[in-house]
PDB file of N, CA, C, O and CB in Angstrom:
ATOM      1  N   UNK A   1       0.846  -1.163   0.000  1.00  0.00           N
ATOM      2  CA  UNK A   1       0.000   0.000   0.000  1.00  0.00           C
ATOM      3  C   UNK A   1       0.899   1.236   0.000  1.00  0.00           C
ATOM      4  O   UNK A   1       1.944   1.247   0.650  1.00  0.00           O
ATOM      5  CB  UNK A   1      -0.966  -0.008   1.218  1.00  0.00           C
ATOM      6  N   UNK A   2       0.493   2.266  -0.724  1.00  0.00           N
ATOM      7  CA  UNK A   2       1.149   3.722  -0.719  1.00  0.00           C
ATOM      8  C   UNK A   2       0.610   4.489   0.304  1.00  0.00           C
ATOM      9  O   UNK A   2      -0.595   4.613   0.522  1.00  0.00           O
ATOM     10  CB  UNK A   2       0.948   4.526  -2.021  1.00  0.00           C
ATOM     11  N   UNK A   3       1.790   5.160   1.119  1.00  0.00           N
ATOM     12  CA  UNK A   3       1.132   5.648   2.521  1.00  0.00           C
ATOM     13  C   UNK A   3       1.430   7.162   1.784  1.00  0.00           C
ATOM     14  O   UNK A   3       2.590   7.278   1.389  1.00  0.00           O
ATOM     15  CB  UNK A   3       2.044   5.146   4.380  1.00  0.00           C
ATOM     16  N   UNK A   4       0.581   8.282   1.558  1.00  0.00           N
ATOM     17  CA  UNK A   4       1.092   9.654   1.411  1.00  0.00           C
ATOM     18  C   UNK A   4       0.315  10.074   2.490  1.00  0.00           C
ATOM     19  O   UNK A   4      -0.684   9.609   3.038  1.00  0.00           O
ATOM     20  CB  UNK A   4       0.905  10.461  -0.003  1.00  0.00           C
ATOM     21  N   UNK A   5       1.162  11.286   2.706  1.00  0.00           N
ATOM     22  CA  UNK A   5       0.366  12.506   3.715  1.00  0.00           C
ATOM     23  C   UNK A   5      -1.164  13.419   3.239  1.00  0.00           C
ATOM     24  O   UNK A   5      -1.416  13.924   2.145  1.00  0.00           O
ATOM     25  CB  UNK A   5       1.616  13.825   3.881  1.00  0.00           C
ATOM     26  N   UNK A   6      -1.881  13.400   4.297  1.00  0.00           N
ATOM     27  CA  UNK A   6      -3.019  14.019   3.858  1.00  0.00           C
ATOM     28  C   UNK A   6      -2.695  15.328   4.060  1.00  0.00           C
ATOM     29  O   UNK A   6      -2.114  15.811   5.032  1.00  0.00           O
ATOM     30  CB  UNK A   6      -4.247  13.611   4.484  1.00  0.00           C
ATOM     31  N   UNK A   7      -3.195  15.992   2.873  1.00  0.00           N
ATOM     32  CA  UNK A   7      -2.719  17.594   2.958  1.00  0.00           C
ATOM     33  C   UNK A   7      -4.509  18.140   2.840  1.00  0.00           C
ATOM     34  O   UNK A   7      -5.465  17.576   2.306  1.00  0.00           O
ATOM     35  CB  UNK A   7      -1.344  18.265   1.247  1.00  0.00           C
ATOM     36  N   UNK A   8      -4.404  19.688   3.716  1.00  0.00           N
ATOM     37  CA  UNK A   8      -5.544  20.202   3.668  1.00  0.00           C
ATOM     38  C   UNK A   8      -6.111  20.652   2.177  1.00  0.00           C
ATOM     39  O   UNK A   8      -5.333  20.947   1.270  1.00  0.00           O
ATOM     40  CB  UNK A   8      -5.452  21.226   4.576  1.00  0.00           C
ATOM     41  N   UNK A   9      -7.130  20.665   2.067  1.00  0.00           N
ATOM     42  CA  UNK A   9      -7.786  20.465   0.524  1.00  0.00           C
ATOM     43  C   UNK A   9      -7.658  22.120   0.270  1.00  0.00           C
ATOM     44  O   UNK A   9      -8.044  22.916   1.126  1.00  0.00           O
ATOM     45  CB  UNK A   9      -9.745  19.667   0.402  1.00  0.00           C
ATOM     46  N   UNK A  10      -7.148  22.491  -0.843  1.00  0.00           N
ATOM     47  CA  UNK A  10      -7.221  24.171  -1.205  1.00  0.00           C
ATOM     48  C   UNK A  10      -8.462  24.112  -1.449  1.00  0.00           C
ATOM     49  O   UNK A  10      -8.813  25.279  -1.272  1.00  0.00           O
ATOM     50  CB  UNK A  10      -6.341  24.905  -2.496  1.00  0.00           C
ATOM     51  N   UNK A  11      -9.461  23.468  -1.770  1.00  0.00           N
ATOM     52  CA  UNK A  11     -11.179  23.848  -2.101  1.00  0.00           C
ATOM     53  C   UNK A  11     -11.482  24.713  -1.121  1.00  0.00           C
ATOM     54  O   UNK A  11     -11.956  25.848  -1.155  1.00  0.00           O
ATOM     55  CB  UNK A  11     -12.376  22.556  -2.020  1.00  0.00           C
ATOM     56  N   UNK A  12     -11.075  23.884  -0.080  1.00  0.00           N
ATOM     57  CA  UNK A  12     -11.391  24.361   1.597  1.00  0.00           C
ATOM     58  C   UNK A  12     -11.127  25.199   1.883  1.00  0.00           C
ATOM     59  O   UNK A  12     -12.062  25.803   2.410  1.00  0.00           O
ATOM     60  CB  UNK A  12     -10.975  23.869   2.622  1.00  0.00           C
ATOM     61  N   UNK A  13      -9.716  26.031   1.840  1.00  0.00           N
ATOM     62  CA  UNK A  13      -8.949  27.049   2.084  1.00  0.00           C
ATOM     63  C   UNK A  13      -9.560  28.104   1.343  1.00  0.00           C
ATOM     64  O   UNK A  13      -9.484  29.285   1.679  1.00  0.00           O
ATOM     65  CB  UNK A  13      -7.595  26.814   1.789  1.00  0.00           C
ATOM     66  N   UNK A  14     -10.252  27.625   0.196  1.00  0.00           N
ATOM     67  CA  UNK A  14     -10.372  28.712  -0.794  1.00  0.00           C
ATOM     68  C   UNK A  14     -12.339  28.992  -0.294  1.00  0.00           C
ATOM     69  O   UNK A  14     -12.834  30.109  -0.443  1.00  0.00           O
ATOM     70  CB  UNK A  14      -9.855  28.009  -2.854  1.00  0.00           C
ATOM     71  N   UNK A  15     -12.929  28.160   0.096  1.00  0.00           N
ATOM     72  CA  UNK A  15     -13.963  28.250   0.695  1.00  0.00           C
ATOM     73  C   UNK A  15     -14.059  28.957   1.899  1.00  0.00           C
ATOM     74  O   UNK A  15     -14.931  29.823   1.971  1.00  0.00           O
ATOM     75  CB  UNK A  15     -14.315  27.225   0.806  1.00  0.00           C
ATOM     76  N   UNK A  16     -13.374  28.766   2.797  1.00  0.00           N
ATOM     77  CA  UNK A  16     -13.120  29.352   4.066  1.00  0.00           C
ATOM     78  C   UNK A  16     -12.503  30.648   3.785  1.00  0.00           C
ATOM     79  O   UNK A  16     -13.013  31.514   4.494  1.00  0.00           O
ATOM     80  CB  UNK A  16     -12.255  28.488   4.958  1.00  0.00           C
ATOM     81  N   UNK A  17     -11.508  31.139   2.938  1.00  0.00           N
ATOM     82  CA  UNK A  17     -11.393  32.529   2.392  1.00  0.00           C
ATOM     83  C   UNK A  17     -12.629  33.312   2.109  1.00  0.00           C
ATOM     84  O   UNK A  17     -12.868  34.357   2.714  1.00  0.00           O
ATOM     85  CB  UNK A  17     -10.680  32.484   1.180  1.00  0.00           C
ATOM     86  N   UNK A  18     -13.522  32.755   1.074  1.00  0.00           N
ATOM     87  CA  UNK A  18     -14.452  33.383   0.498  1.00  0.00           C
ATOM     88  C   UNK A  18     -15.293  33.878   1.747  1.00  0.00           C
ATOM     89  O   UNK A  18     -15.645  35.036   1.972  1.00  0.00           O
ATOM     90  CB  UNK A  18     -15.149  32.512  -0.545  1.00  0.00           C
ATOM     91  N   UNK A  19     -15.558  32.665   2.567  1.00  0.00           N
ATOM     92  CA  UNK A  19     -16.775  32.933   3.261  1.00  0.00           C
ATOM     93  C   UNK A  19     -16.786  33.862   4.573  1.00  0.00           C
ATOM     94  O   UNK A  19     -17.733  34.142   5.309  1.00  0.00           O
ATOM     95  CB  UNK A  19     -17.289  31.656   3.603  1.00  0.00           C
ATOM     96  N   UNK A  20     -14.781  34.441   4.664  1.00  0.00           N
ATOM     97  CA  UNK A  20     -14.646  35.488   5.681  1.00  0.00           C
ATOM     98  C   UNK A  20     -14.879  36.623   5.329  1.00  0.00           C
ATOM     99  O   UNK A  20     -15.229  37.511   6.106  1.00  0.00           O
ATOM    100  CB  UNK A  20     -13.556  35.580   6.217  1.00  0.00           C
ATOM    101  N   UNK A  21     -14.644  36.825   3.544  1.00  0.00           N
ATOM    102  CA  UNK A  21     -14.688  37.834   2.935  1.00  0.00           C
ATOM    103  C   UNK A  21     -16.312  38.469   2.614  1.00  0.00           C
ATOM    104  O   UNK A  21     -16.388  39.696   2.660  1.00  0.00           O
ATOM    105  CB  UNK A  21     -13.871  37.496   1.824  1.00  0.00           C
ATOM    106  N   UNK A  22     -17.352  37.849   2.356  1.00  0.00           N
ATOM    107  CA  UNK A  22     -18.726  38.180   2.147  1.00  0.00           C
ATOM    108  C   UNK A  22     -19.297  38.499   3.194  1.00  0.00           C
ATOM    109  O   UNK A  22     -18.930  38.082   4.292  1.00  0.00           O
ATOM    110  CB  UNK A  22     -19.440  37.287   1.608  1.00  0.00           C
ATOM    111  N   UNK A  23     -20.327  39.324   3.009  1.00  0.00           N
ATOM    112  CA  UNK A  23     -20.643  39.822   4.186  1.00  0.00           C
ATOM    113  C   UNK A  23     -22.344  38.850   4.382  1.00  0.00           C
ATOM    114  O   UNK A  23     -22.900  38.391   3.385  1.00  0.00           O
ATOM    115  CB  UNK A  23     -20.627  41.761   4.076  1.00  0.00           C
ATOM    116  N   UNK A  24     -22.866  38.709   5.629  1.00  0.00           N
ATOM    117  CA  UNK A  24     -23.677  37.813   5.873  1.00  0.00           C
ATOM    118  C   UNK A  24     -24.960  37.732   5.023  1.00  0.00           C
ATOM    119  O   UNK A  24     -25.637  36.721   4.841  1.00  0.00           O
ATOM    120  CB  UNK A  24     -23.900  37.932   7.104  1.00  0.00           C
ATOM    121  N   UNK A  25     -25.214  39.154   4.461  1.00  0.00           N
ATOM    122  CA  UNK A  25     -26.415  39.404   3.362  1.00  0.00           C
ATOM    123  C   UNK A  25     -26.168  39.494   2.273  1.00  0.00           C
ATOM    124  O   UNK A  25     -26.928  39.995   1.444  1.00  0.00           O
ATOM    125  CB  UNK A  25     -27.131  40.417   3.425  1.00  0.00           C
ATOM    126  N   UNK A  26     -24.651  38.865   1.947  1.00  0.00           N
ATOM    127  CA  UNK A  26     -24.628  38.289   0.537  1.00  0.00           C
ATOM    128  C   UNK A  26     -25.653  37.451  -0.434  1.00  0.00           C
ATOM    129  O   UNK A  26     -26.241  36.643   0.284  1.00  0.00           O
ATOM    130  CB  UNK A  26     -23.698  37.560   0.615  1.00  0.00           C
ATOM    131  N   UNK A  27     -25.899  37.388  -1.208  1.00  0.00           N
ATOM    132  CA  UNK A  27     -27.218  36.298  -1.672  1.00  0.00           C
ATOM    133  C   UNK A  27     -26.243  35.113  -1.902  1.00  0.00           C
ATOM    134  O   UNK A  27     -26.855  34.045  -1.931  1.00  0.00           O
ATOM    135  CB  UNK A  27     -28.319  36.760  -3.342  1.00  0.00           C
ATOM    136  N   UNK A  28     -25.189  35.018  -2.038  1.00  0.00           N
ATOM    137  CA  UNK A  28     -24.619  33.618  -2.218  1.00  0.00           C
ATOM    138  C   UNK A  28     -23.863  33.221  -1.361  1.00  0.00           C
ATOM    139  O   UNK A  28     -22.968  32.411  -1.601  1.00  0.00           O
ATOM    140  CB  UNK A  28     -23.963  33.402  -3.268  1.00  0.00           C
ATOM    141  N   UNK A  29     -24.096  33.731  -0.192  1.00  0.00           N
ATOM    142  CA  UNK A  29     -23.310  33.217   1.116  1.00  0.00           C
ATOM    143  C   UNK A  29     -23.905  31.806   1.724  1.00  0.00           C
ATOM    144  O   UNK A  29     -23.390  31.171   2.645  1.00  0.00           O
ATOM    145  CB  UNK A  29     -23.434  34.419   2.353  1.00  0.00           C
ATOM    146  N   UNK A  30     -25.178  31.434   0.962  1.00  0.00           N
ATOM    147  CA  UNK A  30     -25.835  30.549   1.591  1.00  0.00           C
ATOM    148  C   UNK A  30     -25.428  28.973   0.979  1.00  0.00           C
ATOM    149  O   UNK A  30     -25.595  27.875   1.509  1.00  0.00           O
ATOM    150  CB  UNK A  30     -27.320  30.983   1.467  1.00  0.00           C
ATOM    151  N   UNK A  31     -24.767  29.369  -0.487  1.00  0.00           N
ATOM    152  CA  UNK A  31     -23.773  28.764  -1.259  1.00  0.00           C
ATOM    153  C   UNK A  31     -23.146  28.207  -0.751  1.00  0.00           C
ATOM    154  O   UNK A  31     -23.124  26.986  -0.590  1.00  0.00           O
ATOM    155  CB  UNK A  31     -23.119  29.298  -1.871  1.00  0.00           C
ATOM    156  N   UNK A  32     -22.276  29.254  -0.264  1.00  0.00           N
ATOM    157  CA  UNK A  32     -20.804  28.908  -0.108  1.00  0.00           C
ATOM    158  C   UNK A  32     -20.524  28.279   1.343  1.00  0.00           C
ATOM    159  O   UNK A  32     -19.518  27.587   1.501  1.00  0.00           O
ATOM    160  CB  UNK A  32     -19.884  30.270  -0.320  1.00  0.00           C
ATOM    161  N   UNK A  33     -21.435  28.526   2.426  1.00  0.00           N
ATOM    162  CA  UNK A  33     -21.557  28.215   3.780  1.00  0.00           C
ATOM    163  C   UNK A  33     -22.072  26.298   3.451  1.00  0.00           C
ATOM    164  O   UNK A  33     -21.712  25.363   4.165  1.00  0.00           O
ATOM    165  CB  UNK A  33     -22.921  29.503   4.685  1.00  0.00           C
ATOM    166  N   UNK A  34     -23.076  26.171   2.040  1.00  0.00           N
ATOM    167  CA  UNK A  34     -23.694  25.134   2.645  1.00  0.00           C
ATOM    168  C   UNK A  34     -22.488  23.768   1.682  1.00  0.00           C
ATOM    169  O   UNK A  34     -22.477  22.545   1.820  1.00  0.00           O
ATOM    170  CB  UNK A  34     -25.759  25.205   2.287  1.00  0.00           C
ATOM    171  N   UNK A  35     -21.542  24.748   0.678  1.00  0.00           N
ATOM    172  CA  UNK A  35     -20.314  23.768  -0.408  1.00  0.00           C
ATOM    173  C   UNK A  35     -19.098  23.609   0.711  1.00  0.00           C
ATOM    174  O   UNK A  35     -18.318  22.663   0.608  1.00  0.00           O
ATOM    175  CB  UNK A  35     -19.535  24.868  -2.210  1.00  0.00           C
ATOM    176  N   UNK A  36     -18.988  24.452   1.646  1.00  0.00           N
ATOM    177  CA  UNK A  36     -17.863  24.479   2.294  1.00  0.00           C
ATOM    178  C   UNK A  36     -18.379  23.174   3.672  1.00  0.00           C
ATOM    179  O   UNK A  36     -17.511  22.471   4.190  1.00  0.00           O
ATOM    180  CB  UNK A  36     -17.458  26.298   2.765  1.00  0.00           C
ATOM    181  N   UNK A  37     -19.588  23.080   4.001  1.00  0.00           N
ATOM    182  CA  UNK A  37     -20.149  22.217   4.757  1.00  0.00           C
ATOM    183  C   UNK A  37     -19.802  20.883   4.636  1.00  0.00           C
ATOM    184  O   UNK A  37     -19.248  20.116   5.423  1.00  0.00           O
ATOM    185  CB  UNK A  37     -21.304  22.336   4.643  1.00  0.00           C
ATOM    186  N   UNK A  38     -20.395  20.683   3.063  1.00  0.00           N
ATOM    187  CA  UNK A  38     -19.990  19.369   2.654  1.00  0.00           C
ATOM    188  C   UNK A  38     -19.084  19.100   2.341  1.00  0.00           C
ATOM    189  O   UNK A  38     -19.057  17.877   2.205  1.00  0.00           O
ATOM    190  CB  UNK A  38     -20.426  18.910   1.959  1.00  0.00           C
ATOM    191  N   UNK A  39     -17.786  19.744   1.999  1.00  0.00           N
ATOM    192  CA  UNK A  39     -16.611  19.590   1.616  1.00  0.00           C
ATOM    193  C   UNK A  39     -16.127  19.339   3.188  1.00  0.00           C
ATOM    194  O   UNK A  39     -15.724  18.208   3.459  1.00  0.00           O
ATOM    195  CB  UNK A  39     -16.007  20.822   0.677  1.00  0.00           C
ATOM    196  N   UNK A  40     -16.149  20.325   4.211  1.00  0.00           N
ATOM    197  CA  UNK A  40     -15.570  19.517   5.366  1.00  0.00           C
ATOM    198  C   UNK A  40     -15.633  18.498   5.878  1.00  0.00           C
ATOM    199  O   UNK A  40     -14.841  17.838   6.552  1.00  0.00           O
ATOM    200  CB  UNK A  40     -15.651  19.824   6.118  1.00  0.00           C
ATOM    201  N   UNK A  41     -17.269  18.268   5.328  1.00  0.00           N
ATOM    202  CA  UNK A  41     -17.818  17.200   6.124  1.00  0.00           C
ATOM    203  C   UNK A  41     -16.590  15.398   5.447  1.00  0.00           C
ATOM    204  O   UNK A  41     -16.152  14.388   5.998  1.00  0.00           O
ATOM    205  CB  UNK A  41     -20.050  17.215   5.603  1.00  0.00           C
ATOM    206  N   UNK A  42     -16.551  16.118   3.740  1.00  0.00           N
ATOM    207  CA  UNK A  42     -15.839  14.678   3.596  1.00  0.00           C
ATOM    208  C   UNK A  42     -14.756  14.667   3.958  1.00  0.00           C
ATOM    209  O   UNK A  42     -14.428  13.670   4.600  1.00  0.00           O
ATOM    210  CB  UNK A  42     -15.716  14.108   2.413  1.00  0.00           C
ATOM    211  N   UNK A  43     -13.680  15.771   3.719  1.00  0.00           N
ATOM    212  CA  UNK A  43     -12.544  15.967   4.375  1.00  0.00           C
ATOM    213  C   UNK A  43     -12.731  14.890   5.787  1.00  0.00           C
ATOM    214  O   UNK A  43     -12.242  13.760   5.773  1.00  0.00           O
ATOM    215  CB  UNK A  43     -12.369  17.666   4.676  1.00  0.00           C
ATOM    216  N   UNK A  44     -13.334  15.311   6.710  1.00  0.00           N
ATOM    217  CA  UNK A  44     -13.270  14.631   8.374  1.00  0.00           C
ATOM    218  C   UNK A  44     -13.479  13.219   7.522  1.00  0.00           C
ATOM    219  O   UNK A  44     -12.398  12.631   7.553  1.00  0.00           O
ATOM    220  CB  UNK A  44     -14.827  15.179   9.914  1.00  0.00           C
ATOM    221  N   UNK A  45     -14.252  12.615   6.932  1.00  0.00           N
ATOM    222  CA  UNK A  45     -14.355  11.329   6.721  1.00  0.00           C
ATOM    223  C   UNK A  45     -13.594  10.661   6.140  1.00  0.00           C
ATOM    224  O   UNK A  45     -13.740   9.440   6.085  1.00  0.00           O
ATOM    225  CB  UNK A  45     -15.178  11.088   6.304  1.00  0.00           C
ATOM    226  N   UNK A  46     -12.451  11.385   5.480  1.00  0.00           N
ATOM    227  CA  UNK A  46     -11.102  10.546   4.612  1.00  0.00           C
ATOM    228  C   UNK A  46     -10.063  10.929   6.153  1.00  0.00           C
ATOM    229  O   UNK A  46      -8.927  10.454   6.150  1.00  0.00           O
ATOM    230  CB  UNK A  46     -10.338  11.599   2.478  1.00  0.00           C
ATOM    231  N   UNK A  47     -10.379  11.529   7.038  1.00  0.00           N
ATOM    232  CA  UNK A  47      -9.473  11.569   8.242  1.00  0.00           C
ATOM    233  C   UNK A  47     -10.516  10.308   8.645  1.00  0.00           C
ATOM    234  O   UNK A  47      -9.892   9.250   8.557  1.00  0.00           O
ATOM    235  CB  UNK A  47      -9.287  13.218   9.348  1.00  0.00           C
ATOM    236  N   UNK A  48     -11.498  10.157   8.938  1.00  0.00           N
ATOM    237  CA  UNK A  48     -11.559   9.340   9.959  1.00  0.00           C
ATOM    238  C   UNK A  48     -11.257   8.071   9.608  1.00  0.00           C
ATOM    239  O   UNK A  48     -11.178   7.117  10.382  1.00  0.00           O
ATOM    240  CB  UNK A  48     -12.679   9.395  10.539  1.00  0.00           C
ATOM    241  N   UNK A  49     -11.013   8.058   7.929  1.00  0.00           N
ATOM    242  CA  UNK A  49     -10.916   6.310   7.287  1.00  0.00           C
ATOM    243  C   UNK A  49      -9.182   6.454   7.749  1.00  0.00           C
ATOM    244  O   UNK A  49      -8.452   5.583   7.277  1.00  0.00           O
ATOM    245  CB  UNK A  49     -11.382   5.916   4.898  1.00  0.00           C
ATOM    246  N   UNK A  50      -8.744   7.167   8.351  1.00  0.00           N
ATOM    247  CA  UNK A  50      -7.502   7.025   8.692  1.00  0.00           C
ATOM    248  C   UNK A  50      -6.635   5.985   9.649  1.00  0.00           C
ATOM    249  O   UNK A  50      -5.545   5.424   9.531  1.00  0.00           O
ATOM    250  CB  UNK A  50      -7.392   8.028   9.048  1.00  0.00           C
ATOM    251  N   UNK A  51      -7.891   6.021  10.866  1.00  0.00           N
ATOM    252  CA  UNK A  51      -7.657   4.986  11.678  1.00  0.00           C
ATOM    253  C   UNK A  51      -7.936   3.921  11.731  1.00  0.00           C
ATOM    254  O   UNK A  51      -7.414   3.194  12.576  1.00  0.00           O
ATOM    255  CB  UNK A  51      -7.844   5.113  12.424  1.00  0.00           C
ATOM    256  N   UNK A  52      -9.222   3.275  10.499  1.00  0.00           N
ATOM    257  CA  UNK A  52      -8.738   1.552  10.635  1.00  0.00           C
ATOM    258  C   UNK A  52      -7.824   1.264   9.925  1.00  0.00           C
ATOM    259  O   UNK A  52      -7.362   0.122   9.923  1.00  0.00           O
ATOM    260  CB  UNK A  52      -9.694   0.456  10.258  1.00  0.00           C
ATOM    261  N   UNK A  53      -7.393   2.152   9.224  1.00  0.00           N
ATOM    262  CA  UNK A  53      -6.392   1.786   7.800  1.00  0.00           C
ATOM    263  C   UNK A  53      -5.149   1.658   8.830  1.00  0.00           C
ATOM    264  O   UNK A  53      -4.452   0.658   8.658  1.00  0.00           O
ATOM    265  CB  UNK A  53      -6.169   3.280   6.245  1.00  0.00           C
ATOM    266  N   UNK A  54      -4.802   2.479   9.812  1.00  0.00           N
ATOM    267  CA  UNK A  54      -3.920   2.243  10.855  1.00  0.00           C
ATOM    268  C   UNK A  54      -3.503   0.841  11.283  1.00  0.00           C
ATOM    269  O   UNK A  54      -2.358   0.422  11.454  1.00  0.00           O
ATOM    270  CB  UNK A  54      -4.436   2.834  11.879  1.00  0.00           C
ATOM    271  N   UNK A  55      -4.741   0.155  11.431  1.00  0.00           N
ATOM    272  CA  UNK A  55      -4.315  -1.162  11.784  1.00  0.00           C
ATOM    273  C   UNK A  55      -4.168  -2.613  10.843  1.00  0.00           C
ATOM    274  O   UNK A  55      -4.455  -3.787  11.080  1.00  0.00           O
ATOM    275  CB  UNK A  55      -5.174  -1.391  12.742  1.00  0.00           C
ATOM    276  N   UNK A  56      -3.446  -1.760   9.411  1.00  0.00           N
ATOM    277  CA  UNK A  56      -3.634  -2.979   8.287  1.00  0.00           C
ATOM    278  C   UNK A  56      -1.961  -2.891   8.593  1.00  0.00           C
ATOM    279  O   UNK A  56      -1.465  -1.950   9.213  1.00  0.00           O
ATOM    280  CB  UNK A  56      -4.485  -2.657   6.306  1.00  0.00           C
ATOM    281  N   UNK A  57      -1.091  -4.159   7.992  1.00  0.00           N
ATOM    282  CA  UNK A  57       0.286  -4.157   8.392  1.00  0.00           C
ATOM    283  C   UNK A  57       0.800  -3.736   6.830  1.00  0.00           C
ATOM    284  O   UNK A  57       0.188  -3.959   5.785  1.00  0.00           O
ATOM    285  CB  UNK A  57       0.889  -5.756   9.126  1.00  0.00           C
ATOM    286  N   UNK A  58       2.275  -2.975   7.009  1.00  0.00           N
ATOM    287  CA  UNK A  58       2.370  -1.770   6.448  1.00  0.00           C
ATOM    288  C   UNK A  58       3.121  -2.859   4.827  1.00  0.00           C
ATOM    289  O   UNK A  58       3.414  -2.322   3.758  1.00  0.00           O
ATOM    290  CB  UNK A  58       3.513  -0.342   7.595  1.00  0.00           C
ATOM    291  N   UNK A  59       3.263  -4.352   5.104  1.00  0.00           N
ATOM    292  CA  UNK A  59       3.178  -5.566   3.992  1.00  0.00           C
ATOM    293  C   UNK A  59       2.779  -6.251   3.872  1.00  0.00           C
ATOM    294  O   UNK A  59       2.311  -6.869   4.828  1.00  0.00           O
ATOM    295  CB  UNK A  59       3.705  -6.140   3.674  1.00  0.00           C
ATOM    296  N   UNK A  60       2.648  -6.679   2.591  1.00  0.00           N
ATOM    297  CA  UNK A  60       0.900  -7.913   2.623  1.00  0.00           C
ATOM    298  C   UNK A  60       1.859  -9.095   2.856  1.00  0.00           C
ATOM    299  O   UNK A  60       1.414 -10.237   2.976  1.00  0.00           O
ATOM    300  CB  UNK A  60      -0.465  -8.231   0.621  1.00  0.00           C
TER     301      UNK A  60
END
């Protein structure tokens, strides 16, 4: 198995930029609050597939 490092997603970075920059009565803040949601949300879930993968041995 190929072990690489998980790096933070620029979607994210670039989501979390946007959404400091708009102000709350933006009309597309509701966008970007609800793309940046689900994008974290999978982010945490390729972290959380982190830890059973932890316990596979590192050769077959």
């Amino acid at each position: 198995m190929i072990v690489k490092e998980r790096t933070f997603p620029k979607d994210i970075e670039l989501l979390q930029t946007i959404e400091r920059r708009l102000s709350d009565r933006h009309p597309q803040m509701g966008v970007v609050k609800d793309q940046l949601k689900y994008s974290l949300s999978g982010y945490k879930g390729e972290l959380a597939l982190n830890f059973p993968l932890s316990f596979l041995p590192n050769h077959y």
